[in-house]
N, C-alpha and C positions, 0 to 999 in steps of 0.2 A: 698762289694768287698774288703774295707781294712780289715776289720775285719776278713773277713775269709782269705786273704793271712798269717796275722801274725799268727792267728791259726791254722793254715795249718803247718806252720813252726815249732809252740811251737809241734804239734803233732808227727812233724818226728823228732822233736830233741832227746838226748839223754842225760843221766845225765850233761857230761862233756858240752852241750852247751853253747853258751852265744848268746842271738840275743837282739839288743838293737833297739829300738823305738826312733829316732829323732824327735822333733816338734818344729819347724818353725814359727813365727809368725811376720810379718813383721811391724817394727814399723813406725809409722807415714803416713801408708797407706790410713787413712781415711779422715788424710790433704790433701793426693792429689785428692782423691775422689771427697770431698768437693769442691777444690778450680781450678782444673783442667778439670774436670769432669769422670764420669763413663768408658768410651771407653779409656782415656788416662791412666785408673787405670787397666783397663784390660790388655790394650799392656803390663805396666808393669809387671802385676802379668804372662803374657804369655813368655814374656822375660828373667823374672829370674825364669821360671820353666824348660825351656833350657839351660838355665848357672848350674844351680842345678844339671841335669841329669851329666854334665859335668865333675863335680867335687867331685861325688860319686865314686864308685869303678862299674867296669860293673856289679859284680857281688851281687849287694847290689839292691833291689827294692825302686824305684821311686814309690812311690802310690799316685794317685787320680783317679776322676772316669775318665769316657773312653774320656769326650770331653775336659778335660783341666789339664795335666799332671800332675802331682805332686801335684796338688790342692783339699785338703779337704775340706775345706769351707772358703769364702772367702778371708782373704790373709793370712790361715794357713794350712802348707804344711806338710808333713813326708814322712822321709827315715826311711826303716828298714836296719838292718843292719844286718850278720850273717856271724857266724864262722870268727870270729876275737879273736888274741888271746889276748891281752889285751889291756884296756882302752884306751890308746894312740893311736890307730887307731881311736878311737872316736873322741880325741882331737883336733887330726890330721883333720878329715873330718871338724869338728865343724868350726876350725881355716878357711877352705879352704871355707865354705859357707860366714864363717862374710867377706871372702878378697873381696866378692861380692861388698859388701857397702863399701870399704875401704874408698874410696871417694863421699860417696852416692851411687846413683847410676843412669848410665846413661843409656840410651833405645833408640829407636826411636823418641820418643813419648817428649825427650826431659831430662833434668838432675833433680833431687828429692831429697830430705833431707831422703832419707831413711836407715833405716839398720832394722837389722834382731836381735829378741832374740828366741833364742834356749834353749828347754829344752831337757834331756836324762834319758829313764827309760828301766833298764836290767832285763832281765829274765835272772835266775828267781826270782833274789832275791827280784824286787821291783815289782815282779806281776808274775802271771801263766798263763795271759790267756790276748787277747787284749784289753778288755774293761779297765782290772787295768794298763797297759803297758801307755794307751792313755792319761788314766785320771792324772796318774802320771807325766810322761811325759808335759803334760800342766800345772802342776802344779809345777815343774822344770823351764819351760817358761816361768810363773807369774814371780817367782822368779828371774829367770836373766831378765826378764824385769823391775820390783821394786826395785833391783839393779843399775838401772842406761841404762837401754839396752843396745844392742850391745854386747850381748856376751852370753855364757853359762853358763849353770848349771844342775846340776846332782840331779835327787832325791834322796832324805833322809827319815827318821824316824822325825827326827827334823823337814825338810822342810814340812813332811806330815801335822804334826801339826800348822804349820805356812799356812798353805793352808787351812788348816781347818779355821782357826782365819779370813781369807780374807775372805773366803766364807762367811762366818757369816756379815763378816760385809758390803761383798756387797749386801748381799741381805737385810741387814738394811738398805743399803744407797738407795738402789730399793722403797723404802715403801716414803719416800722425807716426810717423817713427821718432817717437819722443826719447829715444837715446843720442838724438841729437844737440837735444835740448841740455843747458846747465842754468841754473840759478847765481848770478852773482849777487851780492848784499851790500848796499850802499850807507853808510853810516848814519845816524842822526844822534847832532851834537845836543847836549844840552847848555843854552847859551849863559845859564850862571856857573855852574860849573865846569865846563869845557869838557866833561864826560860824555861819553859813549850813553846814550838812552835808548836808542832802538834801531831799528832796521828796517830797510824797503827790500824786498827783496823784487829783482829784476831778472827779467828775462833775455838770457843770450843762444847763439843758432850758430853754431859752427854745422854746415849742411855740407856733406858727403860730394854733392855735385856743384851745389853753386858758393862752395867755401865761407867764411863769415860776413852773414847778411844782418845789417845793421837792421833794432828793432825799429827805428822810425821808418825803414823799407816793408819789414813785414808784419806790423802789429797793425796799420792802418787797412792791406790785403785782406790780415785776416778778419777784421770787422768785418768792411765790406762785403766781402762775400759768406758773410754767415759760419767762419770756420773757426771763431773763437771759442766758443762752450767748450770743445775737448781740451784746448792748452788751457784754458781758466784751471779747468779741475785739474790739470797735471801740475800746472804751479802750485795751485790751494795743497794738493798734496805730497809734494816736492817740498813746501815748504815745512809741514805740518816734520815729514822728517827729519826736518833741522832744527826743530825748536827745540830739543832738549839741549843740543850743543848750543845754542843762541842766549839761553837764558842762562849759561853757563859765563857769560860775559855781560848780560843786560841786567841780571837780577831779575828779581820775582815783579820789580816795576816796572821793567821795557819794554816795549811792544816792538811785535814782528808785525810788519805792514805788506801787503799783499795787493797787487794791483789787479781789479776785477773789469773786466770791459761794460761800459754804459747798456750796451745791449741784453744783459742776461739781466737787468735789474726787473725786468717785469715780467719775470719766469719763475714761477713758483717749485718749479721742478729745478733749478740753481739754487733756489736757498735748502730744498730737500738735500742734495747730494754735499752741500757744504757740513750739513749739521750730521750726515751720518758719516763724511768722513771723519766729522770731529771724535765722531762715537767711537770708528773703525780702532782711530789711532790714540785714542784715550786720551784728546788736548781737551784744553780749555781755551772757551773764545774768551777770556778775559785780557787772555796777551796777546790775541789778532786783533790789527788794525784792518779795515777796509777800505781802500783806497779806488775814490770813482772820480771820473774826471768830470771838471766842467760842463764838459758836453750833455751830462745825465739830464739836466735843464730841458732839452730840446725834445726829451722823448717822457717828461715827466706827465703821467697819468695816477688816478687813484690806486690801481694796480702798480705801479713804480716807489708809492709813496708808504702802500701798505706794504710793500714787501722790506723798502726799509726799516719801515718799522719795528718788524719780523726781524730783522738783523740784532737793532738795537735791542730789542727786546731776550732776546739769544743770548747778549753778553757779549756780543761784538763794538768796539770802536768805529767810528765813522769817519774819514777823513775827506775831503773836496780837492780834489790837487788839481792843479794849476789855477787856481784861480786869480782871477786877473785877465786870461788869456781869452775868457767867453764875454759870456753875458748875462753872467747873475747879478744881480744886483744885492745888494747889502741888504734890503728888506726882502729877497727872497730866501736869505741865511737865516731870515728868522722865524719859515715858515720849513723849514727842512730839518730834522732830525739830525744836525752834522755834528760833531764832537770836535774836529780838527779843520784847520783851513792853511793847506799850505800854500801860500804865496807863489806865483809863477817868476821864472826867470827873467821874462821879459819886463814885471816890473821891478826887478831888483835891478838889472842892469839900466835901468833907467832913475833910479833913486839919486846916482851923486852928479845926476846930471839936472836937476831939477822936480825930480819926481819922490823928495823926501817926504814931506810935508804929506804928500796922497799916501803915502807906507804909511808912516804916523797916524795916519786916523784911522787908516783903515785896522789897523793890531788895535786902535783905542777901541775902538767899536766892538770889535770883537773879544775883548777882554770884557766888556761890559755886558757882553752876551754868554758870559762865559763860556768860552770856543777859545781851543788852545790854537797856538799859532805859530806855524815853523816857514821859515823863509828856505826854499829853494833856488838853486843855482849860486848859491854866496860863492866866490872864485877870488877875492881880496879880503885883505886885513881892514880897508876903507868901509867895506861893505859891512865885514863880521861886527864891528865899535858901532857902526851907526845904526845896525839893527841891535844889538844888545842894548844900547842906551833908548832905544825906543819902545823897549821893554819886550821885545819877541822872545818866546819859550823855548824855541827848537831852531839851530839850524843845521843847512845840509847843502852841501855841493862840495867844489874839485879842490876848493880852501882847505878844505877838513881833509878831504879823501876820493877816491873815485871809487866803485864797484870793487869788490872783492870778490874772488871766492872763497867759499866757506872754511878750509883749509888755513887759510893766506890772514879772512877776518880774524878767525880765531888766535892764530898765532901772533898778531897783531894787537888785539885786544885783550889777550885773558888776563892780563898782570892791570890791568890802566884804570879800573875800577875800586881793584881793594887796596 
């Protein structure tokens, strides 16, 4: 039925047409799925398919099939659009769908962390016909979703090839041949005594086909598309096999830190399979760090909240890293269970340029909340003096060292301690 509307349309148009393809894909819908249930995910997606109709134009079609309006398949929706005379009527609707989620968004059924990333593909230049309209169009969506969500994006020639590039590599990441996968270990200094205190350990992709794939190319895919739970647990236990060689260099005080994606935080079945692999392999979360990014903010629920708690309560550390780079705020740090706050790059690299003064308070604060505090990305001698004298705990970046492998750390490290 969509298919032939929009080719119904391309067939009565006429040179001078323009009809553009909206697609809709609703972010962090499958957290509520998950932690709310199926029926409350429904009300929603039934609720903002009637706020949608609302804020098209009458004369622009609402498509999905006959029993659930605007709905294509699961919580991805499209408008066509026709006989507009330029882009900015696009922008314009775009703007009017995101004002949806301005503040999430509220229903019946109760309030949500959700928003909407929208892709746009015009005939006829980015297709002829609705199969290329569709396929474009969601690949304009990827893109304002990998982006950061919450917003739009136009296809491109550029973009096509970037979409190309994702395909490839989610459908490597589909195959979960995790002997592709290696752990490198990135140091963390301690900034009184210049020692070695712990480690991140980080995730590298030397892939068979598409050679080595940088993880800021595939850690953001695998969110997206729901494919990170399997590498979470192959790292969590990738790492759990290194700690005996790790504390062989850290002592019985340093902590291995472990990056976990914001997504598994309100899954109670991820803190199950953490604590029985802790069983499996006879560790202790006393020398796991937990590492979640800023972003955890945007999908935080009483389920997100209780389940870190479940961490903490476990014997796990808690760290926030990148902070700086969202949107928490300092009185949200003191409503969150965190133990650690590592500083983002973006504001250290902004520190000697007039952004000391915002460092300094923000380490004062957090000292006062007792919340340890390690500055990431330090890459000068300028940087490492004026966070040490601002009294920071930990630091970490390419000043000290870059990524190792475990091999390479150890041989590096095993003398520098005693």
């Amino acid at each position: 039925m969509f298919n032939e509307s929009v080719d119904g349309l391309i067939r009565r148009a006429d040179k001078y047409s323009r009809i553009a393809l909206i697609y809709i894909d609703l972010d962090h819908f499958k957290f509520v799925n998950d932690n709310y249930g199926h029926k409350v995910g429904d009300v929603l997606l039934q609720e903002f398919a009637q706020r949608l109709t609302n804020v098209v134009r009458l004369k622009d079609i609402v498509m999905g099939d006959d029993r659930d309006l605007a709905r294509l398949a699961g919580d991805e929706f499209a408008v066509i659009v026709h006989d507009f005379p330029d882009d900015m009527v696009l922008n314009k609707m775009a703007d009017r769908i995101l004002a949806i989620f301005s503040a999430g968004f509220n229903c019946s059924a109760g309030h949500f962390p959700v928003t909407a990333s929208i892709g746009i593909a015009v005939y006829p230049k980015d297709g002829d016909n609705s199969t290329d309209l569709i396929v474009n169009a969601d690949a304009a969506m990827y893109q304002a979703k990998d982006a950061g969500k919450n917003q739009y994006a136009y296809y491109s020639q550029k973009l096509a090839l970037k979409a190309r590039r994702e395909q490839q590599i989610e459908t490597e990441l589909k195959k979960k041949d995790f002997s592709e996968f290696v752990l490198y270990y990135m140091p963390l200094i301690d900034a009184k005594s210049g020692n070695i205190m712990g480690v991140e350990a980080l995730l590298r992709w030397f892939s068979s086909e598409l050679g080595v794939v940088s993880p800021a190319e595939f850690i953001p895919i695998a969110e997206s598309r729901g494919l990170f739970e399997d590498l979470d647990l192959w790292v969590f236990n990738r790492a759990l096999d290194d700690l005996d060689s790790l504390q062989g260099i850290l002592g019985e005080s340093g902590k291995l830190s472990i990056n976990i994606s914001s997504a598994q935080l309100g899954s109670n079945v991820f803190f199950l399979n953490l604590m029985s692999a802790l069983q499996k392999k006879g560790c202790l979360s006393q020398y796991l760090e937990l590492e979640i990014t800023e972003t955890f903010e945007a999908i935080m629920s009483s389920q997100v909240e209780a389940n870190l708690n479940l961490f903490k309560q476990a014997g796990f550390s808690l760290a926030l890293d990148d902070f700086g780079a969202g949107h928490t705020s300092l009185i949200q740090l003191m409503d969150y269970p965190i133990d650690v706050i590592k500083i983002d790059k973006s504001l250290i690299d902004r520190m000697m340029g007039g952004g000391l003064n915002l460092v300094i308070a923000l380490i004062h604060f957090c000292k006062r909340q007792d919340i340890f505090v390690t500055a990431e990305g330090v890459e000068t001698a300028e940087q490492a003096e004026a966070l040490r004298e601002a009294g920071v705990d930990a630091l970490q970046g390419y000043y000290y060292d870059q990524p190792l492998a475990l091999d390479k750390l150890l041989e590096k490290y095993s003398n520098t301690n005693n």
